[in-house]
N, C-alpha and C positions, 0 to 999 in steps of 0.2 A: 520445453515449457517450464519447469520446474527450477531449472538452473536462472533462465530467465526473472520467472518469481522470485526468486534467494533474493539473485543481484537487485532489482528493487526493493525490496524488503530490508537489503542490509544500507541502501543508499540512502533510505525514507528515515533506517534508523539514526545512520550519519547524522545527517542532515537536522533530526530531531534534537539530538544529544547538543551540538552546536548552538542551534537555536534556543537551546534553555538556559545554556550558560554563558552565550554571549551578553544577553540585557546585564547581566551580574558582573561584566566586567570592565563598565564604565563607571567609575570612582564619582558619583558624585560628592561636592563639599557642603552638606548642609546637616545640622545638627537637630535632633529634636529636642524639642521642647521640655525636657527631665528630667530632677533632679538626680536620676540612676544612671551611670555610662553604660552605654547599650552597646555591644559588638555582633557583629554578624559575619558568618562563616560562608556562603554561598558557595562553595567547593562542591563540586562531583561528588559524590558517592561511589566507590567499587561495584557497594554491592547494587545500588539502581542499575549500573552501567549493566554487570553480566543480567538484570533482569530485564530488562529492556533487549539486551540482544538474545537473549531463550525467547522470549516472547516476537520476537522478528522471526528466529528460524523457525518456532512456530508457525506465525500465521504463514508465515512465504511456504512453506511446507503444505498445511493446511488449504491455503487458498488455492493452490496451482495442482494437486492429486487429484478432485476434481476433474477439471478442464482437461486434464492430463489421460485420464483413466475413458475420458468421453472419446476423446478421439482417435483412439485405441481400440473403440468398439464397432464403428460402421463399416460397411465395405464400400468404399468410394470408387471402385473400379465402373461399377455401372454406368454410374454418376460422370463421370468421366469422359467416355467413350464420345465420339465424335457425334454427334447429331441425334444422343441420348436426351429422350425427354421424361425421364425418370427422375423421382422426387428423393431425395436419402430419407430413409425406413427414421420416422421418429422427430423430421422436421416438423416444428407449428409455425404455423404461418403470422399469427400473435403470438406467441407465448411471452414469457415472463423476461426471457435474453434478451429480445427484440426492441421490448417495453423499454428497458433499463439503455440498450444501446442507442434507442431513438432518445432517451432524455438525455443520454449523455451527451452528444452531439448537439443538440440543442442549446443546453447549457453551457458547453464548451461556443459555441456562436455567441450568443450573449456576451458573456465574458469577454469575449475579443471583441 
């Protein structure tokens, strides 16, 4: 789960990193209006870049210990067994996961 988490977290970060500096690398030709000549640098930064990637291994760390530490607690053996009609200790039937994965799905519908 965790390794999983990383590898999105550092693709989402790719992917951000590119997206910032591609608008910045279409030259357009139009001058403003000024008697002062204006230049602009749009270049990366070092130091954004390693902050941005601390703050990926962060949340991908963060988000996935969680989920991680959850599924490490139950014993599914029960659960399991062939024509077991036993509930896992701690399932809600609403709860707040449910809530979130039903709207996600939803909205993911829409969308498409």
């Amino acid at each position: 789960m965790m390794s999983e988490c990383m590898l999105l977290s550092l693709a989402g970060r790719h992917c951000r990193i590119h997206a910032g500096v591609l608008p910045f690398n279409f030259e357009l030709p139009f001058q403003l209006p000024t008697a002062v000549p204006m230049e602009s640098d749009f270049t990366p930064d070092w130091h954004a870049a390693v902050f941005v990637f601390a703050l990926a291994v962060v949340c991908g760390i963060g988000f996935s210990l969680v989920p991680a530490l959850r599924a490490t607690k139950g014993d599914l053996t029960p659960a399991l067994k062939e024509g077991s009609a036993l509930q896992v200790p701690g399932y809600l039937r609403f709860g707040l996961r449910n809530m979130l994965m039903v709207s996600q799905v939803a909205g993911s519908l829409m969308l498409l």
